[in-house]
TORMI-857533 format. One line per 2 residues: number of its first residue (from 1); for each residue x, y, z of N, C-alpha, C. Coordinates in nm, 3 decimals. Layout:
BEGIN
NUM	X Y Z X Y Z X Y Z  ... .
END
This chain:
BEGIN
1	0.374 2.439 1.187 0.489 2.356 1.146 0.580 2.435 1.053  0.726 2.400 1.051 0.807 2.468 0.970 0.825 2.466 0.868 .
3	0.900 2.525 0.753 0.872 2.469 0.632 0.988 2.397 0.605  1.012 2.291 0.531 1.172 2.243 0.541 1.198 2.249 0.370 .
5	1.329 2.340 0.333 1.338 2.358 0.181 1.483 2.284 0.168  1.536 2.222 0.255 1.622 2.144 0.227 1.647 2.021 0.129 .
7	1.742 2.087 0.089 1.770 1.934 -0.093 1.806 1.801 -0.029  1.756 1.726 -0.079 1.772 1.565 -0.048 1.929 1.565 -0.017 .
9	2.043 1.618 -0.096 2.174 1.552 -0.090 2.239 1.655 0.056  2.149 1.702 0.124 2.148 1.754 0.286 2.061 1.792 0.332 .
11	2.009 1.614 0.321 1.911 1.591 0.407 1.926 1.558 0.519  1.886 1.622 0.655 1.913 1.589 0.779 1.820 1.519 0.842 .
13	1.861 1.380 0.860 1.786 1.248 0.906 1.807 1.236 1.078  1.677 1.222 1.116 1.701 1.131 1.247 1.619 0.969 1.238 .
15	1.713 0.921 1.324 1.712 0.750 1.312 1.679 0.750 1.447  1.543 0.674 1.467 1.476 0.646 1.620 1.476 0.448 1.623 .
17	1.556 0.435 1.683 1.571 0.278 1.716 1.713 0.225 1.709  1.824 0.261 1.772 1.955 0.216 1.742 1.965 0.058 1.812 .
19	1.902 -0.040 1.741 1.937 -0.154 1.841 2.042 -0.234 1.754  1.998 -0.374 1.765 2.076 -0.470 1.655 2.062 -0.419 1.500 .
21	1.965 -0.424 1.459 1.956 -0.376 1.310 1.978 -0.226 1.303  1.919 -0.114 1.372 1.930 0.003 1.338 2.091 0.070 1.376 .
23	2.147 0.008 1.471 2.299 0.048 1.473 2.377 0.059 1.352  2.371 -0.091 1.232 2.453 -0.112 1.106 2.410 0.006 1.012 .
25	2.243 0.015 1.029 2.198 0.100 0.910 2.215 0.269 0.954  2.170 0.280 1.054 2.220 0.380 1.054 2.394 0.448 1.072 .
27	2.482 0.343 1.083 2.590 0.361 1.051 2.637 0.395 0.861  2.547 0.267 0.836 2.588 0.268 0.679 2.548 0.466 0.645 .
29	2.442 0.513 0.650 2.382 0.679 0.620 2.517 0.748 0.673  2.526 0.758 0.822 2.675 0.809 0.827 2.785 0.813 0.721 .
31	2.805 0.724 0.680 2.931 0.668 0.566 2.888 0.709 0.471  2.739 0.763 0.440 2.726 0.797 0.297 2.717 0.967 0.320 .
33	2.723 0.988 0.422 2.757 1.131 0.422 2.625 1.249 0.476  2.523 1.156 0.529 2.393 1.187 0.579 2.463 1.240 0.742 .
35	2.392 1.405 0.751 2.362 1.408 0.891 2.267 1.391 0.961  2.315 1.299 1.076 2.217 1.222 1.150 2.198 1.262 1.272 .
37	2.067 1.257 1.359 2.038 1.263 1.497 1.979 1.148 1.551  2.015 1.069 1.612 1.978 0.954 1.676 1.901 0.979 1.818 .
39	1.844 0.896 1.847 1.755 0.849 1.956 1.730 0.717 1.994  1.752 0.662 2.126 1.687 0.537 2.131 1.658 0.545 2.313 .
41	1.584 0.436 2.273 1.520 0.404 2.421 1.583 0.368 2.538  1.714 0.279 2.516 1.833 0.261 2.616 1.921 0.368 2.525 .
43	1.931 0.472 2.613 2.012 0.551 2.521 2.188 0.518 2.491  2.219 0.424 2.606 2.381 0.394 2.599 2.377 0.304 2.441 .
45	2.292 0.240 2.396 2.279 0.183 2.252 2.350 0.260 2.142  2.353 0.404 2.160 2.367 0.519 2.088 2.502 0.559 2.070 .
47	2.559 0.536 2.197 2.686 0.607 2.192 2.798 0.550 2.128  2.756 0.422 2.024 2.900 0.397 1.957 2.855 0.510 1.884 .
49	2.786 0.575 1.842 2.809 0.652 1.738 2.787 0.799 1.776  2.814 0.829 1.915 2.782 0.986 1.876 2.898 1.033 1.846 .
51	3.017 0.984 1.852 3.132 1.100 1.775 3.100 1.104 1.603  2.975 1.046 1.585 2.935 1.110 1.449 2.808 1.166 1.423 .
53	2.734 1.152 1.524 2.593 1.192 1.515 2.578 1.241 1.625  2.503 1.308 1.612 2.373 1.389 1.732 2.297 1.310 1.849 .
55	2.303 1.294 1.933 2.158 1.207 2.014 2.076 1.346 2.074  1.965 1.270 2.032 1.872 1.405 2.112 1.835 1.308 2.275 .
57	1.759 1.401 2.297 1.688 1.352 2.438 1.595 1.304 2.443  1.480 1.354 2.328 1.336 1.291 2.298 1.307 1.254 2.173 .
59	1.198 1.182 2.145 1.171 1.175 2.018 1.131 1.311 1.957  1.028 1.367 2.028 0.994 1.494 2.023 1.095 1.560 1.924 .
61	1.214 1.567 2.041 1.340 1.683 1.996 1.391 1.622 1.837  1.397 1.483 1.808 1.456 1.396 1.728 1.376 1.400 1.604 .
63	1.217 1.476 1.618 1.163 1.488 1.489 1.146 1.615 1.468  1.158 1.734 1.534 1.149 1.820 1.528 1.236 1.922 1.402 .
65	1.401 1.837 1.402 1.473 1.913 1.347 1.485 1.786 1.195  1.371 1.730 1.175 1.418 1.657 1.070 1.371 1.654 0.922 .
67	1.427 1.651 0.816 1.397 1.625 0.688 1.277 1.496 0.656  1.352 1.386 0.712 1.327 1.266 0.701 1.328 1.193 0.874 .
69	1.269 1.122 0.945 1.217 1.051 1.006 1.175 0.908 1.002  1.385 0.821 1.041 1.300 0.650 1.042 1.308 0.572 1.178 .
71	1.253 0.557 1.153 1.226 0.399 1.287 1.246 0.306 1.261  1.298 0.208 1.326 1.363 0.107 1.335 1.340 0.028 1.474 .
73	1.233 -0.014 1.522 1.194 0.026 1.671 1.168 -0.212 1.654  1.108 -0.201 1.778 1.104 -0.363 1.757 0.948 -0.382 1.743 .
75	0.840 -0.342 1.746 0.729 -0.421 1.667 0.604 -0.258 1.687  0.509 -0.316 1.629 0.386 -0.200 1.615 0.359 -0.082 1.742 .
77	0.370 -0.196 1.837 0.334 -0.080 1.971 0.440 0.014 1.996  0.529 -0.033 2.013 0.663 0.051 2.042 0.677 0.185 1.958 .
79	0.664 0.125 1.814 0.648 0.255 1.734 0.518 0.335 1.746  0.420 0.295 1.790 0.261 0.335 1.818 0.333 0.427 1.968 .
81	0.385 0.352 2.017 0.412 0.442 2.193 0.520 0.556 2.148  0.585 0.523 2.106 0.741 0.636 2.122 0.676 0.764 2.009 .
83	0.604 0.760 1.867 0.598 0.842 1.772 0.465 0.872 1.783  0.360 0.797 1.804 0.283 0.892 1.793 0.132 0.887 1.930 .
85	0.192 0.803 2.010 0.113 0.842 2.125 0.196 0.952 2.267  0.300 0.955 2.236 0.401 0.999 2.298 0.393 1.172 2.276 .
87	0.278 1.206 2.139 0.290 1.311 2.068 0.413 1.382 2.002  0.491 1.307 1.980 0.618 1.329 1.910 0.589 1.392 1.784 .
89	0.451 1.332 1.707 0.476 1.343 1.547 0.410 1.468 1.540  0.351 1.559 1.656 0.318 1.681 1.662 0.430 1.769 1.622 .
91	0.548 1.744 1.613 0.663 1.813 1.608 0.727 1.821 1.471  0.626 1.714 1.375 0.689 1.737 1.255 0.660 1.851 1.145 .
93	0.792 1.816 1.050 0.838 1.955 0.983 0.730 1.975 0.889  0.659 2.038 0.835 0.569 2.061 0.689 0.666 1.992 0.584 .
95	0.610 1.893 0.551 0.676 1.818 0.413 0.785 1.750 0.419  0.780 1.687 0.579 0.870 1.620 0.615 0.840 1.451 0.589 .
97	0.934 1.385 0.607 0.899 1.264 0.539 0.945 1.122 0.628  0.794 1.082 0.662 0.837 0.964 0.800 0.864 0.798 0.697 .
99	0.907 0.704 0.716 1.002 0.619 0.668 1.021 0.543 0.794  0.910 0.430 0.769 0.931 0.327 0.928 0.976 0.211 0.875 .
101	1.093 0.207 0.905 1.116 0.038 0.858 1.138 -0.083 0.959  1.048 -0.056 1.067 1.036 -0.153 1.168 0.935 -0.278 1.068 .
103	0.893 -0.373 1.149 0.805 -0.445 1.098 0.695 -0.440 1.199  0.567 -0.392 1.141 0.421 -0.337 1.197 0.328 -0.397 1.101 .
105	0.219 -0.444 1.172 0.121 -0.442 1.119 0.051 -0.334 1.017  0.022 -0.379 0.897 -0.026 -0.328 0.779 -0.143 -0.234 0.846 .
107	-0.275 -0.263 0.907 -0.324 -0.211 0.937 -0.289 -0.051 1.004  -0.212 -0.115 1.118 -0.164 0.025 1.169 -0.022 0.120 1.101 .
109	0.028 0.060 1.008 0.118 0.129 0.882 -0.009 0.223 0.843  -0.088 0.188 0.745 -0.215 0.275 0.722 -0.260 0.384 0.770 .
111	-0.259 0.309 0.915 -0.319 0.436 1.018 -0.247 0.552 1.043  -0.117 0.520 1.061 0.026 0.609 1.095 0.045 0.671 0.966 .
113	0.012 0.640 0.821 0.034 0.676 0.735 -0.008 0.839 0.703  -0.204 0.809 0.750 -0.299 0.886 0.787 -0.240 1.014 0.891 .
115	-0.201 0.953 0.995 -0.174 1.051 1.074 -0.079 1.192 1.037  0.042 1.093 0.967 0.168 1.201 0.908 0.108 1.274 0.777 .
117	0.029 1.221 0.701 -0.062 1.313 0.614 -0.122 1.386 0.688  -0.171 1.419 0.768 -0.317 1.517 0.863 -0.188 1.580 0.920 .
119	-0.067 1.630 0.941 0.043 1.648 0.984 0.114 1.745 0.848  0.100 1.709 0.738 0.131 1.798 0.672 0.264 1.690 0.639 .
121	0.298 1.574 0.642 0.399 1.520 0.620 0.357 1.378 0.479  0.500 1.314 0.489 0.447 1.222 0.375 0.540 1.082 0.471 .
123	0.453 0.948 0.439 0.497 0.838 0.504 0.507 0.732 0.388  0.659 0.695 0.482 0.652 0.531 0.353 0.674 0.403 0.453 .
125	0.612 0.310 0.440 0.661 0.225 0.527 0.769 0.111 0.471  0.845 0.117 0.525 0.992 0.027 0.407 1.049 -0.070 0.506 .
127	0.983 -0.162 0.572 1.050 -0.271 0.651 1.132 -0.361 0.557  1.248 -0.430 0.625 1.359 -0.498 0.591 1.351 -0.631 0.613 .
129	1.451 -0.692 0.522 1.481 -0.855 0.505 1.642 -0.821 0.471  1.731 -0.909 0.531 1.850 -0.968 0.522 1.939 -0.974 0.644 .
131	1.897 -0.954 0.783 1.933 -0.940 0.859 2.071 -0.851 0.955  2.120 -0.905 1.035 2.226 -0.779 1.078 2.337 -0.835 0.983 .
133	2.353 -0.932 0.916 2.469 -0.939 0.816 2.427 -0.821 0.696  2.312 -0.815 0.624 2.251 -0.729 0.532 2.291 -0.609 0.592 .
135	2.262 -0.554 0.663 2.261 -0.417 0.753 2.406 -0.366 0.788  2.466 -0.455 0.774 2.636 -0.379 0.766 2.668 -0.407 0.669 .
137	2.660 -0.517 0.589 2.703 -0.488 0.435 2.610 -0.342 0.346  2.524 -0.338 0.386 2.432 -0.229 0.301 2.339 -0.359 0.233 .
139	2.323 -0.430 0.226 2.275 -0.534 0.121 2.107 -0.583 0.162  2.052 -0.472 0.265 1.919 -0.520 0.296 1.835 -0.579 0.165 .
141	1.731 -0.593 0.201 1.603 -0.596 0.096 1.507 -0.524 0.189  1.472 -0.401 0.095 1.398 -0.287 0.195 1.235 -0.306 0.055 .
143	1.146 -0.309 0.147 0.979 -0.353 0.073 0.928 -0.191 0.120  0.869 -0.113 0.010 0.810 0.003 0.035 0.703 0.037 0.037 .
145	0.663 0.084 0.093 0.455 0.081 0.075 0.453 0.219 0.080  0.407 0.295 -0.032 0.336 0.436 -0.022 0.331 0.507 -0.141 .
147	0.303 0.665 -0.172 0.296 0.693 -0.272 0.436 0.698 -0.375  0.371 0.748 -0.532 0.547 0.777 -0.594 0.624 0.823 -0.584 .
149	0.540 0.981 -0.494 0.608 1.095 -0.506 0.731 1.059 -0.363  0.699 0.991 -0.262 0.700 0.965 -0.152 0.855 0.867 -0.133 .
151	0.764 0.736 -0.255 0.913 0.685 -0.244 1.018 0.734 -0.371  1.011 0.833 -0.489 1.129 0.936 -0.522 1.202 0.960 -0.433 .
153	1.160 1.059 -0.311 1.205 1.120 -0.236 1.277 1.039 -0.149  1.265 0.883 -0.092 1.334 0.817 -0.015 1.435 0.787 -0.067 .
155	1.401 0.737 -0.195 1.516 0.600 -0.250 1.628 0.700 -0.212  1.728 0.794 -0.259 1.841 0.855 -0.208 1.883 0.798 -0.026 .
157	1.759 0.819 0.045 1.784 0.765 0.180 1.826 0.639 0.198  1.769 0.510 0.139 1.748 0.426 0.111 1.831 0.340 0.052 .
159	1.924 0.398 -0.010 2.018 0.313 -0.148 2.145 0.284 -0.054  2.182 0.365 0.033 2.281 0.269 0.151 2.297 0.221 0.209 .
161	2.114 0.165 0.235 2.104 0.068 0.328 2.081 -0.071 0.238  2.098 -0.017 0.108 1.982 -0.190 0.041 1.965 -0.165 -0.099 .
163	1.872 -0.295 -0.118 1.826 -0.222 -0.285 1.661 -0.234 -0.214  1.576 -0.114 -0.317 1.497 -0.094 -0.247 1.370 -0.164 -0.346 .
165	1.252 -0.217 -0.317 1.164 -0.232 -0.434 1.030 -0.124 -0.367  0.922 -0.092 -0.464 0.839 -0.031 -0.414 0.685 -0.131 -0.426 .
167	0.660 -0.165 -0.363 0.566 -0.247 -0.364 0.419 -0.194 -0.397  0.360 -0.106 -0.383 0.268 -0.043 -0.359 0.215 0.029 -0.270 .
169	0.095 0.069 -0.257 0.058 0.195 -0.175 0.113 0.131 0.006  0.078 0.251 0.073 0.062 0.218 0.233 0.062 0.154 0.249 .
171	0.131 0.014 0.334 0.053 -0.113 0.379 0.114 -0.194 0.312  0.180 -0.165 0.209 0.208 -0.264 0.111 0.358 -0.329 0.163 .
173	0.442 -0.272 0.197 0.562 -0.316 0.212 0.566 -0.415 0.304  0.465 -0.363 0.441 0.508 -0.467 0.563 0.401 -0.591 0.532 .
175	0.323 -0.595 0.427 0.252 -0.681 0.377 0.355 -0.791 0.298  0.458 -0.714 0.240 0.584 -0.776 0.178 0.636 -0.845 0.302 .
177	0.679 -0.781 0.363 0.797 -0.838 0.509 0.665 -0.962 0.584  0.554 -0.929 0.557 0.509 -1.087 0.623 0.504 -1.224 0.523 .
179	0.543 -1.152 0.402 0.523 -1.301 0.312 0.662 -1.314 0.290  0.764 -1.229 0.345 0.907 -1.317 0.315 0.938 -1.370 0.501 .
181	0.853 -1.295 0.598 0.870 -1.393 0.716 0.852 -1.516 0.730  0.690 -1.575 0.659 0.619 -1.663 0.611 0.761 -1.778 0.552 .
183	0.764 -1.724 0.485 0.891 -1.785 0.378 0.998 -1.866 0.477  1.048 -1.703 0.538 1.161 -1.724 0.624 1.165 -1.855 0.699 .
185	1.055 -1.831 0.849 1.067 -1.915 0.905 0.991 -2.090 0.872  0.910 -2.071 0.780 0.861 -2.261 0.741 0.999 -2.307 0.678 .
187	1.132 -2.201 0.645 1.195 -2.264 0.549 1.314 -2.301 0.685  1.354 -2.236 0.765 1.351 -2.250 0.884 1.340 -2.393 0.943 .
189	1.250 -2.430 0.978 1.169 -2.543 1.022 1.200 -2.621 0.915  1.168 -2.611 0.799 1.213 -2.731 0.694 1.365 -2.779 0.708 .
191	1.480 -2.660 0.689 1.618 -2.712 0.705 1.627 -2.793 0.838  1.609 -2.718 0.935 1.564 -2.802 1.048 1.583 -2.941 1.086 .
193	1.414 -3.027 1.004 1.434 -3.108 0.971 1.498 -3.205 0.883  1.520 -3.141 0.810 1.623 -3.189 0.704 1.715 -3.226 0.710 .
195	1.814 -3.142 0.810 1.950 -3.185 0.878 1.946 -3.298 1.000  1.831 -3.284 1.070 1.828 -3.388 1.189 1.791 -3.494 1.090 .
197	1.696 -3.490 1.046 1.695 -3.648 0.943 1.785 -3.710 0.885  1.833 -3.635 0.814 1.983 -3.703 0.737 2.077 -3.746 0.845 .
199	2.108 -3.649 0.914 2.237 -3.712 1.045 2.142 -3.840 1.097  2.047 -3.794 1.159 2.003 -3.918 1.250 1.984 -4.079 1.182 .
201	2.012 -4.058 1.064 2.024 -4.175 0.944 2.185 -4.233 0.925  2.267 -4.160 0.961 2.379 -4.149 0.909 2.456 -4.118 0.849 .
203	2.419 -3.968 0.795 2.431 -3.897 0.671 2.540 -3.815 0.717  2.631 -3.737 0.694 2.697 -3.588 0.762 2.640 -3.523 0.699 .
205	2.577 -3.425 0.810 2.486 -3.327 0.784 2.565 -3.202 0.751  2.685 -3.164 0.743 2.768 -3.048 0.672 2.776 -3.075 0.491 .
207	2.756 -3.227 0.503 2.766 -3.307 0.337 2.673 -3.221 0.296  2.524 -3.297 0.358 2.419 -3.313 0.294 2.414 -3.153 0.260 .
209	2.426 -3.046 0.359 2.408 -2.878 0.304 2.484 -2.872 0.225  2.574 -2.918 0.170 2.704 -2.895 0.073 2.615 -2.914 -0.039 .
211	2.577 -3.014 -0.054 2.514 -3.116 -0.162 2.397 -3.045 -0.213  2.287 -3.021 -0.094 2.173 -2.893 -0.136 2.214 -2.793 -0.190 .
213	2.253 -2.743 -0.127 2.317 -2.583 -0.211 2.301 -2.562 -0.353  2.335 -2.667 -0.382 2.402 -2.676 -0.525 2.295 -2.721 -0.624 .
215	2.154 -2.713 -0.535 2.071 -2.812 -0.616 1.903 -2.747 -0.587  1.781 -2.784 -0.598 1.635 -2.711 -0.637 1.646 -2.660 -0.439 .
217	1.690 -2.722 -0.379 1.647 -2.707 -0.242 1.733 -2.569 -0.172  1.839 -2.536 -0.255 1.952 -2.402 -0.240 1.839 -2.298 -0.181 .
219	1.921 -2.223 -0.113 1.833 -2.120 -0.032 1.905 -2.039 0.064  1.940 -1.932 0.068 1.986 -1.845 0.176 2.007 -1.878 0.311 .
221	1.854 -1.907 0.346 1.821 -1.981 0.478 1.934 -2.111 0.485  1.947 -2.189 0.405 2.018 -2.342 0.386 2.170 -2.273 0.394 .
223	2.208 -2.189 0.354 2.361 -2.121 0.301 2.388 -2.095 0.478  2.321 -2.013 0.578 2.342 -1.910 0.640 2.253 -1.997 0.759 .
225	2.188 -1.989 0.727 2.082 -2.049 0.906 2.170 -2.193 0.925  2.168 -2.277 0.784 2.201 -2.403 0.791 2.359 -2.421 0.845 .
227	2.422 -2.338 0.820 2.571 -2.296 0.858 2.539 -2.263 1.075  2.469 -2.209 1.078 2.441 -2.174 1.195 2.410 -2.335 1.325 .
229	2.343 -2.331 1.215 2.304 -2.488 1.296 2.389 -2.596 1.297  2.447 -2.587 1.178 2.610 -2.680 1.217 2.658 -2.645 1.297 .
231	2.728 -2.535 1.326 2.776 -2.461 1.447 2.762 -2.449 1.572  2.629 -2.444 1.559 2.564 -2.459 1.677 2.564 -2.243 1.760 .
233	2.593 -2.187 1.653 2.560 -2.055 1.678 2.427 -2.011 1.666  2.403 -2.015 1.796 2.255 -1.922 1.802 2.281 -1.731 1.878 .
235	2.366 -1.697 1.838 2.395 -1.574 1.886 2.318 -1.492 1.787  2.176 -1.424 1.871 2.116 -1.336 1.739 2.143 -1.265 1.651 .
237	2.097 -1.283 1.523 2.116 -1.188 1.402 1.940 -1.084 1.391  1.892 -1.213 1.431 1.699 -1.192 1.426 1.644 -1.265 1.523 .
239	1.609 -1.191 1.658 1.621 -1.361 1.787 1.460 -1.383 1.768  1.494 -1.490 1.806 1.337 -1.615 1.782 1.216 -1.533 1.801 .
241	1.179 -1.446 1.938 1.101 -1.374 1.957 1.020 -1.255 1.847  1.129 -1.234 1.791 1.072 -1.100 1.642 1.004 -1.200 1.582 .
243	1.061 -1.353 1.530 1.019 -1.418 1.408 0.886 -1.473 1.474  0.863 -1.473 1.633 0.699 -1.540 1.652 0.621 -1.439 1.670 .
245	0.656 -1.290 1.648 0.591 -1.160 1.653 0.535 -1.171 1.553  0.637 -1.198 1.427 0.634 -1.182 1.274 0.500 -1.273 1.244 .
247	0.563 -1.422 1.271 0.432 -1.541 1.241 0.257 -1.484 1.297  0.293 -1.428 1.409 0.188 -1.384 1.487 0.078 -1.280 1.397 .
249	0.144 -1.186 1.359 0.082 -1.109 1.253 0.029 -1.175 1.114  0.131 -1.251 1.074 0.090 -1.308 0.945 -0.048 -1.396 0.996 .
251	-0.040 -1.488 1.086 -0.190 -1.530 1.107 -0.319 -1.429 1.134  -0.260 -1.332 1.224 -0.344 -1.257 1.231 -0.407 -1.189 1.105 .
253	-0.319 -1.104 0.989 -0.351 -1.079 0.897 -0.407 -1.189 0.788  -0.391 -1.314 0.827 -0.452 -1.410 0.733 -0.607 -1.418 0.750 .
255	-0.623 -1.430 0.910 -0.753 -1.433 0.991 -0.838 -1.338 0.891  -0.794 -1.233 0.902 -0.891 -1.102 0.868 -0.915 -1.048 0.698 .
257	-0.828 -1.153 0.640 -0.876 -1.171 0.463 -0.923 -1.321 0.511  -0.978 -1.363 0.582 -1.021 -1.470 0.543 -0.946 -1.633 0.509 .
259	-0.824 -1.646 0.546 -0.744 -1.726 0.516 -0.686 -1.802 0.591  -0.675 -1.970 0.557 -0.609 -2.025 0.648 -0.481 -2.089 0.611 .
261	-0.387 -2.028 0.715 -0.237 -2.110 0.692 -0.152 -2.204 0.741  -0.204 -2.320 0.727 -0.171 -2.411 0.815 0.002 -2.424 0.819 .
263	0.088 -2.401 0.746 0.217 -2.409 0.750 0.290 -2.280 0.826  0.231 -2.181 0.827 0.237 -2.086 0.949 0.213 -2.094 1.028 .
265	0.064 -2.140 1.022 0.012 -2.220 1.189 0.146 -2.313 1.263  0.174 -2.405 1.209 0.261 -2.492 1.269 0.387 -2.475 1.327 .
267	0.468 -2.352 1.209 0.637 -2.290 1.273 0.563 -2.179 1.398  0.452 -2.140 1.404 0.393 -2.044 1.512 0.429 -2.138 1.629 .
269	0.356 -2.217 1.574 0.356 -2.338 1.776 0.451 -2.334 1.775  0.547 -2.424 1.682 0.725 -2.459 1.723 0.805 -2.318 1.780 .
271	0.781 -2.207 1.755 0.836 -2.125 1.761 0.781 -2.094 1.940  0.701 -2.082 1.944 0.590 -2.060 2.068 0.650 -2.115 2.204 .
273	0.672 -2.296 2.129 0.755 -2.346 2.212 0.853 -2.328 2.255  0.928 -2.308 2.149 1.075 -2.262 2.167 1.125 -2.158 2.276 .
275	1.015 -2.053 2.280 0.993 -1.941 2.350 0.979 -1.969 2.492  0.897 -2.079 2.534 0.863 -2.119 2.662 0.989 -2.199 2.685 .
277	1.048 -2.232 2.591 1.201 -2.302 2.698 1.293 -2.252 2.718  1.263 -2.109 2.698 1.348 -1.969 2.763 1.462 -1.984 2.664 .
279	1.428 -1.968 2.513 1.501 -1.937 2.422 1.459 -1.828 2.312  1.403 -1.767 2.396 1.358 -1.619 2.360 1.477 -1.559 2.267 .
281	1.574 -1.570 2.329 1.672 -1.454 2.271 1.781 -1.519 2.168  1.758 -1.703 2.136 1.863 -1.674 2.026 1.792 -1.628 1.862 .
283	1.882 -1.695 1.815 1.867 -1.621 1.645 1.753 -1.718 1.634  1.665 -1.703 1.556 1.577 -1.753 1.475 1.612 -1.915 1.423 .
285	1.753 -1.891 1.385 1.756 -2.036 1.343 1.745 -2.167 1.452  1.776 -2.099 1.560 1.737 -2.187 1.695 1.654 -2.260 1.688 .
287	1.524 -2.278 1.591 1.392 -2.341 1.602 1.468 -2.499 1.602  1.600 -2.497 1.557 1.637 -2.666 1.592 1.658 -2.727 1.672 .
289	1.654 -2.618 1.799 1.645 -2.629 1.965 1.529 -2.741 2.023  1.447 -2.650 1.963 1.314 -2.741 1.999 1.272 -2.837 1.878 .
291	1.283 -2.848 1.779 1.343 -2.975 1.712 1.401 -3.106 1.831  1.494 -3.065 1.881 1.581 -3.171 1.931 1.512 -3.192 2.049 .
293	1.492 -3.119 2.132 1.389 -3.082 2.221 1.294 -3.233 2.218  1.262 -3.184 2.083 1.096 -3.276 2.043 1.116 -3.378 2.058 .
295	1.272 -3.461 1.980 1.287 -3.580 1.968 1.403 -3.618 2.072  1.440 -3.590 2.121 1.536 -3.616 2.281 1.668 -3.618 2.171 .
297	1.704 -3.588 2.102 1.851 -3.598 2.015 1.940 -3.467 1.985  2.046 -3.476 1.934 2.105 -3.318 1.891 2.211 -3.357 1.742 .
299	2.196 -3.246 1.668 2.214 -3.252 1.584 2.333 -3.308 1.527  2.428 -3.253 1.653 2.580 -3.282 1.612 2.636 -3.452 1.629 .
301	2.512 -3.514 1.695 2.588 -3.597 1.714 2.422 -3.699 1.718  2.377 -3.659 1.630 2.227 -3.710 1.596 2.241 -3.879 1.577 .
303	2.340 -3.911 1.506 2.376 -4.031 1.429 2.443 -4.108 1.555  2.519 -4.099 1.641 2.543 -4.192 1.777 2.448 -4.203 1.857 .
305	2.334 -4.096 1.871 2.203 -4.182 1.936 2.155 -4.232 1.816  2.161 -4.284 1.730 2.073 -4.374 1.627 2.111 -4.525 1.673 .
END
């Protein structure tokens, strides 16, 4: 492996995953003056940006020439297939530094962690919260799992996509990203109901979010999902499918400390469902789909079937 003596402030990054989220962020690195080599799996994903970046051909080629190494890929296997069963991470630099901010299972964060150490490299796993609005503003919330020395060396990468926290060792970050999924979607399911109840009473349900906001029940989700669902925009930001990937893990990882979550359990089914009525692909906040679904009503006009 090579040796790489390159200074952080030209550091040459490749970004493996240009989809919905990794397009903004790796745009934002562009703008901060990072040279970049991109890769993705549909490679036409890529080409808004090659009049500023590089596309390689392989991952292979895409880690080969790099400082730093992130992913941005859509769940554990994908990044398990493309980096390191694919033998890609054979290609990395001596003291090069991998940075996955997909959302993966903790377990196999660990494992991959392992691997880029036995590699001669250093890994952080830094999955994200704030969605594709976060990701073009720069305004993520990026959760870090790994050593100090490890995340020093990122935060510079890092600071134009978000503010970054360091959570603790390996494992730790996407351990973060399942307890703000957790969060995410029961809170999800709560606005949900909240809005069909009030309308279906007679309430205006644009009031009643007005009125929350401002009060113990205020919440991002309520600001932004709840806005969505007035609207009736389900055009993905985060489509339903990631968030029952997400739930999926969190039970799973509950299973295996021993734990039971029944309020995860429950947005899992709704979500599950949701999925089987071939609403795979909107945003997350969709879960009011099958809400309405449940009770034969719709939101906008909840209060004339009453």
């Amino acid at each position: 492996m090579r040796e790489s003596g390159t200074a952080m402030s030209q550091t040459k990054i490749s970004f493996i995953g240009i989809g919905l989220m990794g397009a903004p962020m790796a745009a934002r690195l562009l703008d901060a003056g990072f040279s970049l080599t991109l890769w993705n799996r549909t490679p036409e994903k890529a080409q808004a940006l090659s009049d500023r970046a590089r596309l390689a051909a392989s991952p292979a080629e895409a880690v080969a020439e790099a400082d730093v190494v992130i992913t941005m890929l859509e769940n554990g296997t994908v990044v398990d297939q493309v980096l390191y069963q694919s033998g890609a991470i054979n290609q990395l630099r001596q003291g090069a530094l991998v940075i996955d901010m997909s959302s993966i299972e903790p377990a196999m964060a660990r494992r991959h962690g392992a691997l880029v150490e036995a590699q001669g490299g250093a890994y952080l796993d830094a999955p994200v919260s704030g969605g594709t609005r976060g990701a073009e503003a720069g305004t993520l919330s990026i959760m870090a799992g790994g050593g100090d020395e490890s995340f020093v060396r990122a935060a510079e990468v890092l600071q134009p996509m978000g503010i970054v926290t360091h959570i603790g060792p390996v494992g730790s970050g996407q351990l973060a990203k399942l307890a703000n999924q957790a969060i995410v979607g029961i809170t999800i399911g709560a606005v949900s109901e909240a809005l069909l109840l009030a309308a279906r009473g007679g309430a205006r349900p644009e009031k009643v979010r007005e009125a929350l906001l401002g009060g113990f029940a205020g919440s991002k989700i309520l600001e932004q999902h709840g806005e969505r669902m007035l609207q009736r925009n389900f055009e993905p930001g985060a489509p339903a499918r990631i968030q029952l990937k997400d739930l999926r893990m969190i039970l799973d990882e509950a299973r295996s400390e021993g734990l039971t979550l029944p309020l995860s359990q429950r947005v899992f089914e709704q979500y599950r469902a949701l999925l089987a009525s071939g609403n795979g692909e909107v945003d997350h906040s969709g879960l009011l789909l099958e809400l309405e679904r449940l009770n034969g009503v719709r939101l906008g006009n909840a209060d004339e079937e009453h």
